[in-house]
C-alpha positions in Angstrom: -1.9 -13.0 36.6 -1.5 -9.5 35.0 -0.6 -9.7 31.3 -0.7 -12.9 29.1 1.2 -12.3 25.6 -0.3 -14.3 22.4 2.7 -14.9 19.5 1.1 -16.0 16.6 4.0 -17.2 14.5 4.9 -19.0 11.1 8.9 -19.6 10.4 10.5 -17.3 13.0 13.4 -19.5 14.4 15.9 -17.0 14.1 13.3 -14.0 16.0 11.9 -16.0 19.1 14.8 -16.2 21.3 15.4 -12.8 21.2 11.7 -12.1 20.9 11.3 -14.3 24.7 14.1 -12.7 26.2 12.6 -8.9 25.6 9.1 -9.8 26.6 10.8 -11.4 29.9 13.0 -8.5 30.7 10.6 -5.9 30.0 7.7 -7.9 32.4 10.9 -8.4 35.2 11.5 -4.6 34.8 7.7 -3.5 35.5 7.7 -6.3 38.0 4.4 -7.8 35.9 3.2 -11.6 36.3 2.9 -13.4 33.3 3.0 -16.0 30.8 4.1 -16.4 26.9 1.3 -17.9 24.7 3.3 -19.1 21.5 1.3 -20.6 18.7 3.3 -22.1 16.0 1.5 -22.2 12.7 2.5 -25.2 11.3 6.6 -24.0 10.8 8.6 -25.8 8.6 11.6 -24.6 9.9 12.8 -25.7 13.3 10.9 -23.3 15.3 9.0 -24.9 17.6 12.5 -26.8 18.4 13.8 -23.9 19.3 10.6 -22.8 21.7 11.2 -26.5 23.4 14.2 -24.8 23.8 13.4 -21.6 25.5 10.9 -23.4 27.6 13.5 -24.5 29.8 15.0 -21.1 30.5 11.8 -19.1 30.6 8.5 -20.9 32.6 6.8 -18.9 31.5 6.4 -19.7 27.9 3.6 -21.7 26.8 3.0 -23.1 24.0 0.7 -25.0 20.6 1.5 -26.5 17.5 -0.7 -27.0 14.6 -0.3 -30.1 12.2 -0.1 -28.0 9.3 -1.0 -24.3 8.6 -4.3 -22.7 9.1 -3.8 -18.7 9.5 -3.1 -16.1 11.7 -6.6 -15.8 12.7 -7.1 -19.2 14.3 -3.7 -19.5 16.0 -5.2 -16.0 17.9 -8.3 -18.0 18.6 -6.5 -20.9 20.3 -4.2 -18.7 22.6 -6.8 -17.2 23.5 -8.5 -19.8 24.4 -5.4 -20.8 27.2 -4.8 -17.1 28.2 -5.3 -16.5 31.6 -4.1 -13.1 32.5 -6.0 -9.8 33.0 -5.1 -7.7 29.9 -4.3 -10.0 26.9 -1.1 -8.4 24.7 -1.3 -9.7 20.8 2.1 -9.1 18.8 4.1 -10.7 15.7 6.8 -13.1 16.1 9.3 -11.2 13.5 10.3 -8.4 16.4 8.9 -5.6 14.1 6.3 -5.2 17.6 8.3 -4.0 20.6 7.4 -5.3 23.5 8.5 -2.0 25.6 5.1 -0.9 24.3 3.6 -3.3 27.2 3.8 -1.2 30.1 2.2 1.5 28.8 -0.6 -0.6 26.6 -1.5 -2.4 30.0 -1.9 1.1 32.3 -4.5 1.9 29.6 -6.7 -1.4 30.0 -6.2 -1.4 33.6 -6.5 2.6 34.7 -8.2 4.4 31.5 -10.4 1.6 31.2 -10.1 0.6 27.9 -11.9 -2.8 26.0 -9.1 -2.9 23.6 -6.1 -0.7 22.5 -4.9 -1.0 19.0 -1.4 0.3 17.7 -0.7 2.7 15.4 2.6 2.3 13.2 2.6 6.1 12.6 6.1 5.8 10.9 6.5 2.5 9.0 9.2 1.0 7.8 7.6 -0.7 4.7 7.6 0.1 1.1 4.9 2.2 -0.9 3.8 -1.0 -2.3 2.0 -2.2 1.5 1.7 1.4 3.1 -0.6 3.3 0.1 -3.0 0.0 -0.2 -2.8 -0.2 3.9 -3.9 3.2 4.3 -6.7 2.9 1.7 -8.0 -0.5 3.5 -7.9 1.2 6.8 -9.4 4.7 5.5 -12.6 2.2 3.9 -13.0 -0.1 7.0 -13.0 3.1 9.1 -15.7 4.6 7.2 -17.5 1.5 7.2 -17.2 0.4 10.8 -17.5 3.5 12.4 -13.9 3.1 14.4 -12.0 5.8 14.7 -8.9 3.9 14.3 -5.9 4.6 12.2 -4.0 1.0 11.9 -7.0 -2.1 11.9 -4.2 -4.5 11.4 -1.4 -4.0 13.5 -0.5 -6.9 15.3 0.0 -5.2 18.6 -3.0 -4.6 20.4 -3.9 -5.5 24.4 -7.4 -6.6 24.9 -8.9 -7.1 28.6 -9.1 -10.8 29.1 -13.4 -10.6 29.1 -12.8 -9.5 24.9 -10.8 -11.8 24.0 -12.9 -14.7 25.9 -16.3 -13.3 24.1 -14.9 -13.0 20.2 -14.5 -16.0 17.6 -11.7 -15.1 15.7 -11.9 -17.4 12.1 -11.0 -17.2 8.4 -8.6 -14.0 8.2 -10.7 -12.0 10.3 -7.5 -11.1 12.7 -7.5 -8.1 10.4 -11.3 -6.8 12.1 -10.5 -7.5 15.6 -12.2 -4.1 16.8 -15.2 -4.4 14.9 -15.2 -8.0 16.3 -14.8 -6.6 20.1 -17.6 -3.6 18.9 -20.3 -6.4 17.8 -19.5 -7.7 20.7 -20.6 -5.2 22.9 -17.0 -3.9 23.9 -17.1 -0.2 22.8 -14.2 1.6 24.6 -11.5 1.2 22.2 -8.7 3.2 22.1 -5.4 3.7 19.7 -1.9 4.3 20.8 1.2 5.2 18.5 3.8 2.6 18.8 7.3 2.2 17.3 7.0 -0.3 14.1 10.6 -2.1 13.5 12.2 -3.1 10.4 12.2 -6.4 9.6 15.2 -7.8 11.3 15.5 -11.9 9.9 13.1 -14.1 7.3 10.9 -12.2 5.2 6.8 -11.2 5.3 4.3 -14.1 5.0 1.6 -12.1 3.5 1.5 -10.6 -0.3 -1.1 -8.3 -2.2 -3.7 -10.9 -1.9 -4.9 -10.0 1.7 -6.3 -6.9 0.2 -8.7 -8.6 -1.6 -9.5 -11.1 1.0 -9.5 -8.3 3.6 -12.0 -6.4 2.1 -14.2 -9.5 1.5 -13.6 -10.1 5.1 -14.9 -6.9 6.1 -17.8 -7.1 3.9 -18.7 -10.4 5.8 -18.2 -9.2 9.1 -20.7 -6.7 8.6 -23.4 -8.6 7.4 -22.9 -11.1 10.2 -22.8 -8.2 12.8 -25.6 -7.2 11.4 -28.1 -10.0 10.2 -26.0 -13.2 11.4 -28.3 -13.7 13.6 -31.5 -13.5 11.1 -30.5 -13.5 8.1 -34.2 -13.7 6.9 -34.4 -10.1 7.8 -32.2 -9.3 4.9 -32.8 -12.1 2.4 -36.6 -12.2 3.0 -36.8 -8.3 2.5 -34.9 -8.6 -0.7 -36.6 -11.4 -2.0 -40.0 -9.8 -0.9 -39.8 -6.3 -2.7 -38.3 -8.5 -5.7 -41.4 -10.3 -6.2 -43.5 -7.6 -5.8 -41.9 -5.5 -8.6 -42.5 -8.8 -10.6 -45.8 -9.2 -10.0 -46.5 -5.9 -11.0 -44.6 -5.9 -13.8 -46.6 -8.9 -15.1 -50.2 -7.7 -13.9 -49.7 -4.4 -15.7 -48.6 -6.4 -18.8 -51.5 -8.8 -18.3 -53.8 -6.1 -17.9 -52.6 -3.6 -20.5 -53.6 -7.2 -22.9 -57.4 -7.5 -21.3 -57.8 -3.6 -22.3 -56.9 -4.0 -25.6 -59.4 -7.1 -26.3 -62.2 -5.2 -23.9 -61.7 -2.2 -27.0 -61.0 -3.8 -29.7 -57.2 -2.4 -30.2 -54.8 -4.3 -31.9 -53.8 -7.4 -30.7 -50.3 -7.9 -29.6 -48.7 -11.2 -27.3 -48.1 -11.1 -24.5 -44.1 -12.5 -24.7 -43.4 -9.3 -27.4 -43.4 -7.4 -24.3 -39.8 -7.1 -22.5 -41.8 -5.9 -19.2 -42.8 -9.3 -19.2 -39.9 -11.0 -19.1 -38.5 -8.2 -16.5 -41.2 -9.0 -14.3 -41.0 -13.1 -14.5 -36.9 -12.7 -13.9 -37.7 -10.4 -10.8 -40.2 -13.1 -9.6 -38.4 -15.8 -10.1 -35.2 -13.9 -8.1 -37.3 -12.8 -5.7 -38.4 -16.7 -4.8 -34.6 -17.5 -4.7 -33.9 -14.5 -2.3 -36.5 -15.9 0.3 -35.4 -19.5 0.0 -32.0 -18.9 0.8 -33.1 -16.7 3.6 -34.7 -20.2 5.0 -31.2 -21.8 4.0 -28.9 -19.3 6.2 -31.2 -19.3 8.9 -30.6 -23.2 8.8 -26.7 -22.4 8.6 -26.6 -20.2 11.2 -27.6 -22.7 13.6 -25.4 -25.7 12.4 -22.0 -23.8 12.8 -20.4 -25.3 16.0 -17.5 -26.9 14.0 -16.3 -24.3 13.0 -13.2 -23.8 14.9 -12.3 -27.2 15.6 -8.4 -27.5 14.4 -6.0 -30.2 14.7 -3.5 -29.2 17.6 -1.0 -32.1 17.9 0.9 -30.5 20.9 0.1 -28.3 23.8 3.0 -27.4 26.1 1.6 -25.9 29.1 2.2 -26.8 33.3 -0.6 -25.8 34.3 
């Protein structure tokens, strides 16, 4: 099979049959085999009726429901878990991704031999409000990542199916799928400038708070790129060079006492000294860094649950 499409999607009735009907004429026209991954986030409008719906006219369309909401990030995980074509095609359900991008997104996987291409809504039609903070995210997980990339989260990317089958997407880390595919080991990624649409029906699930929790995201992601695997590294360093700074602290206070009663110099205690104190507080924090070392290394390897969700249907032939 050459292309498999992932819709992640949360209250798009009015968008998904004319959504299906552009992927399918657009795959007929380039004479492309493939299916329609639909994951339907827990909708509480009558969306996945209306995919039961389409399922009858189009084959090809595949499809989950979760019991109740969970995220973009995990309904990504679970299609991609079923996908089963070559290049893998991610876009949004609300028809502001065109799917005439495909053709084009798929020749770069297949003949410039690309890991992953990500879009780049050069000209979006949003408000100041999403495109200054967007640019500023993108501009800080850039520097960060080391990814030339323009546009982290656009929704439309194409992925060749060994990515996609190698990441764990979780939490809201749909946001950092290159720097998931680069810790991965999949270094050729590539951009390409593709139209963004306005909104046509329903209105944008996501408000200001993704900036915060995008951030955090990114700051987790690279700590577990870098020291999920030992975590002692980091924490046992820390808590190390902590302690010793402490002990110091406290053997120059302790000696500094024994000189003055070796010379007879006025007598002072011991706890009138703020070095003291500094050095006990560094001690004590660098004995709490190396203990919870131990305790992520313990985490690290009791994780396996972690993307267990409850998928009540699966609509597939195969």
């Amino acid at each position: 099979m050459d292309i498999s499409v992932v819709v992640p999607l949360f209250n798009e009735e009015e968008s998904l049959p004319e959504l299906t009907a552009w992927i399918d004429r657009v795959m007929k026209a380039n004479d492309f085999s493939y299916e329609i991954w639909m994951v339907d986030d827990g909708s509480t409008d009558k969306s996945w009726s209306v995919i039961e719906d389409l399922r009858k006219e189009y084959p090809q369309l595949k499809a989950v429901k979760f019991q109740r909401n969970y995220g973009k990030s995990p309904a990504l995980h679970t299609g991609f878990r079923h996908v089963r074509g070559e290049v893998v095609i991610t876009m949004d359900a609300d028809l502001q991704d065109s799917p005439d991008e495909i053709p084009e997104l798929y020749r770069m996987i297949k003949e410039e031999g690309f890991d992953l291409v990500s879009g780049w809504k050069k000209k979006r039609h949003d408000p100041l409000g999403k495109t200054l903070p967007s640019k500023f995210f993108n501009a800080v997980t850039r520097m960060a990542s080391g990814i030339k990339l323009h546009d982290f989260n656009c929704g439309l990317k194409a992925y060749r199916r060994q990515v996609v089958k190698s990441i764990e997407v979780y939490g809201d880390m749909h946001r950092h799928m290159p720097l998931l595919a680069k810790w991965a080991g999949f270094r050729k990624i590539g951009e390409k400038v593709v139209e963004h649409r306005a909104r046509k029906y329903g209105y944008s699930k996501f408000g200001v708070s993704r900036l915060v929790t995008g951030f955090l995201d990114l700051l987790t992601l690279l700590f577990v790129g870098k020291f999920g695997k030992r975590p002692m590294h980091l924490f046992g360093t820390l808590g190390t060079l902590m302690f010793l700074v402490g002990l110091g602290s406290t053997a120059y206070v302790g000696g500094a006492k024994l000189y003055a009663l070796a010379n007879g110099m006025p007598k002072t205690l011991v706890t009138n000294n703020p070095i003291f104190f500094i050095g006990l507080t560094a001690m004590l924090l660098g004995t709490i860094l190396f203990v919870t070392g131990f305790l992520a290394e313990l985490v690290v390897r009791s994780s396996s649950d972690r993307n267990n969700y409850l998928v009540e249907t699966v609509l597939d032939d195969a």
